[in-house]
C-alpha positions as CSV (number, residue, x, y, z in Angstrom):
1,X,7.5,-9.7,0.4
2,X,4.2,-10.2,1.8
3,X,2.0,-7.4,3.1
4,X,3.1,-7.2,6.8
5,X,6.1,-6.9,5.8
6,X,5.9,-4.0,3.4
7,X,3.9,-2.4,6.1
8,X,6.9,-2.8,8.6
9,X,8.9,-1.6,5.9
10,X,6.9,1.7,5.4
11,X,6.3,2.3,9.0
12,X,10.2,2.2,9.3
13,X,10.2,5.0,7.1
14,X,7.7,7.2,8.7
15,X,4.4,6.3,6.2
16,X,1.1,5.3,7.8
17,X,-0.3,2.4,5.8
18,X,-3.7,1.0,6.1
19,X,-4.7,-2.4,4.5
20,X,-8.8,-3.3,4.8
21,X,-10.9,-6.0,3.8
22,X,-14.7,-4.8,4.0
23,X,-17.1,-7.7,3.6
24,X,-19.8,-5.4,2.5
25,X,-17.9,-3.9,-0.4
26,X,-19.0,-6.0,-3.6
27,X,-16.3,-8.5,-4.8
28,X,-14.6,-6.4,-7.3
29,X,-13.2,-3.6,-4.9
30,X,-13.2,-5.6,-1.4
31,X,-9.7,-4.9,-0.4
32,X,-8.1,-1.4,0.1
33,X,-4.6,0.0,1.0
34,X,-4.0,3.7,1.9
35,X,-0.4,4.5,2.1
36,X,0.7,8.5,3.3
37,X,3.8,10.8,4.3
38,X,6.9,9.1,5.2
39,X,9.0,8.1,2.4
40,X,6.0,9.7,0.2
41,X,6.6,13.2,1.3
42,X,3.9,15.1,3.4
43,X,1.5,15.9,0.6
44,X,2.8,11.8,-0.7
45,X,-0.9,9.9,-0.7
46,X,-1.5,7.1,-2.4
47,X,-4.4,4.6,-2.1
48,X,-5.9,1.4,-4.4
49,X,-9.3,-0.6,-4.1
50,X,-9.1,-3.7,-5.8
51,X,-10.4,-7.6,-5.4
52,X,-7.5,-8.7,-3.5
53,X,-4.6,-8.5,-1.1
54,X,-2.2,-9.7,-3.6
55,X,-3.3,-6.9,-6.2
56,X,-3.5,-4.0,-3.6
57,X,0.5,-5.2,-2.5
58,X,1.6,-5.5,-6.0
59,X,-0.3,-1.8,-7.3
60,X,1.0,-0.6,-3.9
61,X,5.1,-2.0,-4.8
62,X,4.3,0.0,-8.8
63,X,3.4,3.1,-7.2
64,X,6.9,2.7,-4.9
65,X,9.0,2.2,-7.8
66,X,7.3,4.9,-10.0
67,X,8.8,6.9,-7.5
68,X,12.2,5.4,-7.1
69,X,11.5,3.8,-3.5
70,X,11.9,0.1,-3.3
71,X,12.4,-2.2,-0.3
72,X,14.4,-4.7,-2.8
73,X,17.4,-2.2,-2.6
């Protein structure tokens, strides 16, 4: 699953999802995904800033399946 797709995924389920890249953030913390409500529940927020895509989808999939959602299912 690649990150447009998870996005889809959430959007289907009523989350807003934002995934940023900010050149002027230093190199360890350049990348940033904010996922809310939906599937999370209204007061359901999570967010990550980490070095890159890949580790923003994979911290964003953990958080799901902490809390039993999954798009594998």
């Amino acid at each position: 699953m690649d990150v447009v797709e998870l996005m889809d995924w959430l959007a289907e389920r009523g989350c807003s999802v934002v995934f940023k890249a900010d050149g002027e953030r230093g190199q360890g913390h350049r990348w940033m995904v904010i996922v809310s409500g939906g599937a999370l529940g209204t007061e359901g927020f999570f967010r990550a800033d980490l070095a890159s895509a890949e580790a923003c989808l994979e911290a964003t999939l953990e958080h799901l399946a902490d809390r039993q959602i999954s798009p594998f299912t």
